[in-house]
C-alpha positions in Angstrom: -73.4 -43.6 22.6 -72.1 -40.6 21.1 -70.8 -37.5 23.4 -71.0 -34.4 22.4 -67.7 -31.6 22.2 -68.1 -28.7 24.8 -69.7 -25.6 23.0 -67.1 -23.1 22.7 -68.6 -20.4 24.2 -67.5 -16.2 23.4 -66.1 -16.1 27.3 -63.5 -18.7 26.4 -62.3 -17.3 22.7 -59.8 -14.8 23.0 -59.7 -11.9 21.1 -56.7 -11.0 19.0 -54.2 -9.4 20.6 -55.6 -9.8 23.8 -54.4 -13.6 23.6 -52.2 -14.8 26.6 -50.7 -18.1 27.1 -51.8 -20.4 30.1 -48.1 -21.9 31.0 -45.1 -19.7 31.5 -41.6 -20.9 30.4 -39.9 -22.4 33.8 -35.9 -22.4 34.4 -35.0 -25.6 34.2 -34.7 -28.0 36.9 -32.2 -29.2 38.8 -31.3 -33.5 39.2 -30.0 -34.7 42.5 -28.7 -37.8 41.7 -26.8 -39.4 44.9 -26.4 -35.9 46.5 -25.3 -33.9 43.3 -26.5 -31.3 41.8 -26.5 -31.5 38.3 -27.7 -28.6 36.7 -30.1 -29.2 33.4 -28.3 -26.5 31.5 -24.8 -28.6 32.1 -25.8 -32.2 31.1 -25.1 -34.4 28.1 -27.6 -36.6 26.6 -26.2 -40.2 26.1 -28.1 -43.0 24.2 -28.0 -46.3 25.3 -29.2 -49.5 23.1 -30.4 -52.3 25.3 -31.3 -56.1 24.2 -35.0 -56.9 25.3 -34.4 -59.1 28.1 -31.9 -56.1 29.6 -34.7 -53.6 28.6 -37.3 -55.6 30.6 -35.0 -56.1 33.3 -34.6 -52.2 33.5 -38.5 -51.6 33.3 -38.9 -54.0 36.2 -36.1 -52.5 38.5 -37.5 -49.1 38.0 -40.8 -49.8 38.7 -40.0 -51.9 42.0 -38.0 -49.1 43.5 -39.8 -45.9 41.7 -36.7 -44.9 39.8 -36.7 -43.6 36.4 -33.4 -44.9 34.1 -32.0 -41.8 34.7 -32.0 -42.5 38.1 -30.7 -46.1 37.6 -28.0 -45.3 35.4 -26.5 -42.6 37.3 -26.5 -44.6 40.1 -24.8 -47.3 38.2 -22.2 -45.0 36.2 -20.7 -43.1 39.7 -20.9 -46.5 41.5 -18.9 -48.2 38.3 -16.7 -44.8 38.3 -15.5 -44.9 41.7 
């Protein structure tokens, strides 16, 4: 069963110059990890390699509580920190 694409229809087609784009840039976000604000503009990405078992392990804990890895490794880093 075959669909077919929606007709593009002369309402829908913008005419040049008259184009205008459908999502405007945001500010970035803020994280509250823990009760701190970190602002996006002030953060440093860091890359961690994981074996499988750990990765899995990660996926699951995540998923359980609803936290992303960010979230988790935050958590971890201030609580190993202090």
């Amino acid at each position: 069963m075959s669909k077919k694409p929606a007709a593009l229809g002369a309402s829908i087609i913008a005419t040049k110059g008259q184009a205008s784009p459908t999502v405007q840039n945001q500010a970035p976000q803020a994280v509250k990890a823990d009760n701190k604000t970190i602002d996006n503009e002030h953060r440093t990405a860091v890359t961690v390699r994981l074996d499988d078992e750990r990765y899995k392990k990660l996926k699951m804990f995540g998923l359980d509580k609803k936290l992303s890895n960010q979230d988790i490794f935050v958590a971890a880093l201030d609580a190993y920190l202090e």
